[in-house]
C-alpha positions in Angstrom: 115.5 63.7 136.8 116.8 66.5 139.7 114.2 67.2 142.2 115.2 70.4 141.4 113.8 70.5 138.2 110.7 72.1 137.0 110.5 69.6 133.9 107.9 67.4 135.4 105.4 65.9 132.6 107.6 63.3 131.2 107.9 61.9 134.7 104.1 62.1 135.6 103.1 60.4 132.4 105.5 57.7 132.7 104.7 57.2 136.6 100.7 56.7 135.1 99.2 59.7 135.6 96.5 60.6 133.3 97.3 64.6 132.4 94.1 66.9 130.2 95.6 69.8 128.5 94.3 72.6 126.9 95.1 73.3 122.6 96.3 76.9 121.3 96.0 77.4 117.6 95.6 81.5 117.9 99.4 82.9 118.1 99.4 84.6 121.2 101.4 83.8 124.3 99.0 85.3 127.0 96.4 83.3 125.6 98.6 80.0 125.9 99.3 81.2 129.3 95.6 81.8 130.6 94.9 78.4 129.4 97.3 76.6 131.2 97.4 79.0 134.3 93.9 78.5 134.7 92.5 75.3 133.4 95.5 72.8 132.0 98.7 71.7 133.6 99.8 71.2 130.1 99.0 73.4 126.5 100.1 72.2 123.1 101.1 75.2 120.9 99.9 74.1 117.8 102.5 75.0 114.4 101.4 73.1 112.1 97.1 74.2 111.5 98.1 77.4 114.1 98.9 80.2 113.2 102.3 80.4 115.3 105.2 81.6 113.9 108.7 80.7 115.5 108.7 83.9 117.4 105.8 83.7 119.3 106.4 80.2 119.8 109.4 81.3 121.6 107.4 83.6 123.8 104.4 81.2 124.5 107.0 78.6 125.7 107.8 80.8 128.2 104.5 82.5 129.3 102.9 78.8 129.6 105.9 78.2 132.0 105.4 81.2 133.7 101.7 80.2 134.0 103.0 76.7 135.9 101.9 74.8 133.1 104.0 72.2 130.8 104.2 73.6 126.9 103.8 70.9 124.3 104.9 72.2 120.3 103.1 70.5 117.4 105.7 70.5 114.5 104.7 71.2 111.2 104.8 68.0 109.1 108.5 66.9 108.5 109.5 70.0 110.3 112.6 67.9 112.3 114.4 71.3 112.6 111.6 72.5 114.5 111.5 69.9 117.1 114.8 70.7 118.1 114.3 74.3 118.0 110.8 73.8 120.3 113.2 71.9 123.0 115.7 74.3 123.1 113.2 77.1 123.5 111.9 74.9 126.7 108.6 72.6 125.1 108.4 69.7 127.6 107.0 67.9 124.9 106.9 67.2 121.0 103.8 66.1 118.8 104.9 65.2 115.0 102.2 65.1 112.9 101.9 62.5 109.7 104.6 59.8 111.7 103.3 57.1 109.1 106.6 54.6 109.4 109.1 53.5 111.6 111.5 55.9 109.2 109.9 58.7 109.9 109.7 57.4 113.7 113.6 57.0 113.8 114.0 60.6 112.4 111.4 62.2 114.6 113.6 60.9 117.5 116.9 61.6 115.8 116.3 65.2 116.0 114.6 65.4 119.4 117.0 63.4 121.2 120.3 63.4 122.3 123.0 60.6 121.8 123.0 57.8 122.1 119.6 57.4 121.6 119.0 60.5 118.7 121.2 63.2 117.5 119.6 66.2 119.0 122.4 69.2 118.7 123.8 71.2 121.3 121.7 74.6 122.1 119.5 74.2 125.0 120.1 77.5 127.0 117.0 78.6 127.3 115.2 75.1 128.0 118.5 74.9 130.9 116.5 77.7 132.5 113.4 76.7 132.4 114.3 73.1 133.9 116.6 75.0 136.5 119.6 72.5 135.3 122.6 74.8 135.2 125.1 72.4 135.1 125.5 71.4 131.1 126.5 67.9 132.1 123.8 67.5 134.5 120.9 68.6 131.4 122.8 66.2 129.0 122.9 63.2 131.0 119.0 64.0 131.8 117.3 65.6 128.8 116.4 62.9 127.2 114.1 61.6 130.3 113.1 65.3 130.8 110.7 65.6 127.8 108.4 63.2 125.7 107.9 63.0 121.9 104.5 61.6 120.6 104.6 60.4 116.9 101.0 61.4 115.4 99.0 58.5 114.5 96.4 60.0 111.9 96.6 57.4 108.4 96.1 53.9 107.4 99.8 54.1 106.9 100.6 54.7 110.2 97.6 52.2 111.3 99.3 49.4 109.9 102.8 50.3 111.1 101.6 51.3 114.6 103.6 48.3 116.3 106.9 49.6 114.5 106.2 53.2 115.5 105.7 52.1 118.9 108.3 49.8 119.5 111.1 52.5 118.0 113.7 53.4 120.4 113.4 57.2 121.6 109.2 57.4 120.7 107.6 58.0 124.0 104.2 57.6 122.8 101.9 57.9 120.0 98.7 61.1 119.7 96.0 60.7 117.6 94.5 63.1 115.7 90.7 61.6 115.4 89.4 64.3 112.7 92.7 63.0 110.1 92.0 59.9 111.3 88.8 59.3 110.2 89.5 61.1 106.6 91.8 58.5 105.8 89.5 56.1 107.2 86.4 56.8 104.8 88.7 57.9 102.3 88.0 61.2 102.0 84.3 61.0 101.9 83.7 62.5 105.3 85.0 63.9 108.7 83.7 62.6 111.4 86.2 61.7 114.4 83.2 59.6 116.3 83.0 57.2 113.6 82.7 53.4 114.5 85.9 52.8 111.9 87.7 55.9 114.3 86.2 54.6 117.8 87.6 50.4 116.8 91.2 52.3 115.3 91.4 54.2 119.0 90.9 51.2 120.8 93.1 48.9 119.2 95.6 52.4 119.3 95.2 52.5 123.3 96.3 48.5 123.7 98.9 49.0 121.5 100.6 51.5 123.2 99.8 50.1 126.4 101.5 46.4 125.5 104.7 48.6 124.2 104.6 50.5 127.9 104.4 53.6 125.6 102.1 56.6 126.2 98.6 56.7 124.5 97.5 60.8 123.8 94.5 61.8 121.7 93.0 65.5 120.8 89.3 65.2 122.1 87.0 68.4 121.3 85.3 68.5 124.7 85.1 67.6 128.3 83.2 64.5 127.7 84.9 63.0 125.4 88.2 63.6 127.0 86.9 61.8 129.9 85.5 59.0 127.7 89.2 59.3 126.1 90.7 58.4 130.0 88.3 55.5 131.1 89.8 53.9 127.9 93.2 54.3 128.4 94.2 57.5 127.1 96.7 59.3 129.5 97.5 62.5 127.2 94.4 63.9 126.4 93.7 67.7 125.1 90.1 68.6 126.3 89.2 71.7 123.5 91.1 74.6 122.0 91.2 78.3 122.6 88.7 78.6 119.9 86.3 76.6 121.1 87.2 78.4 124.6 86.4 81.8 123.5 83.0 80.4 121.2 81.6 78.7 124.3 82.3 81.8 126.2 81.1 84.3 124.0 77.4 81.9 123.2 77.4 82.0 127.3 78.1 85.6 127.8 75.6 86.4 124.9 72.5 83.7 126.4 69.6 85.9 127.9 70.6 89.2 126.3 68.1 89.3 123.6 
């Protein structure tokens, strides 16, 4: 990577830093942009349970720059056309929901990175600018290192192939979605992402990862457990979304006024 560039979460999280970020599921860019500008250095823009469309994913990517934060794009499931799209537009990162094989792992990195590892097509203009690469040869030869790609772990499927996942050329690291998780896990009888089945599948998740020298992320729905989430391993870890932002605001904002 050029010191130059602004691209700078795939090189903290593989240099070991631990990095919270913030989750956007309401499509609009300012909002993205408040969260990262003040609370997260990073803020997933969530596609696939959002409600972004391609536009105003576009336009988020840039106002979380603009807010001197990292944008992350959660794909819709099988959406490899979208993960391309999301890096030209300037994500740092990919999350791919429903990665349940090392297939689906080899054509999650197929479309997000460039040969020889994937077979990410040519269009990054607007990603060039945000990364302040202007030379085309110069973004080629580094892209690849510039952003990271985390295959969703959220099924028994993708339990029991976790080692192929992991170990497939391109996959930086894995995310887990603990609510999915645990559905699969009690097969379909409840949600309940602090389950003892979901709290032994996140540990054994964590090592994993860690053995393969791959990135461990996991959505966590507060503060606490995010920090739980770190002193375990975890080193991508969303802390809450904008909804729950804006409902523990408005309960504060409303406490004493009756």
């Amino acid at each position: 990577m050029t010191s130059s560039s602004r691209f700078t979460l795939a090189r903290q999280l593989r240099d070991g830093d631990t990095i919270f970020g913030g989750w956007c599921s309401l499509p609009y860019p300012i909002v993205a942009e408040l969260v990262g500008r003040d609370g997260f250095p990073a803020v997933v823009i969530d596609q696939q349970h959002g409600l972004w469309e391609t536009a105003s994913t576009l336009a988020a990517i840039a106002a979380v720059h603009q807010g001197g934060a990292a944008p992350i794009v959660r794909v819709p499931i099988g959406d490899f056309a979208m993960v391309s799209r999301a890096l030209d537009f300037g994500a740092e990162g990919i999350i791919a929901p429903m990665i349940n094989t090392a297939a689906d792992a080899r054509a999650f990195v197929a479309a997000a990175k460039f040969p020889p590892i994937g077979e990410r097509s040519w269009g990054p203009h607007r990603s060039m600018t945000f990364a302040e690469i202007a030379d085309p040869k110069v973004y080629l030869r580094k892209a690849n290192d510039l952003t990271v790609i985390f295959a969703m772990i959220e099924t028994r499927a993708a339990l029991e192939n976790l080692d192929a996942i992991l170990d497939t050329p391109g996959i930086d690291g894995v995310f887990v979605g603990p609510f999915d998780l645990s559905i699969a896990l009690a097969n379909g009888k409840s949600v309940d992402p602090d389950s003892k089945e979901v709290d032994a599948a996140l540990t054994a998740i964590a090592k994993a990862a860690a053995k393969a020298g791959k990135i461990a992320g996991v959505y966590a729905h507060n503060s606490k457990r995010a920090r739980a989430f770190a002193k375990r391993g975890f080193r991508f870890i969303t802390a809450g979304s904008d909804v729950s932002f804006l409902r523990a605001g408005v309960v504060a904002a409303r406490e004493g006024l009756d």
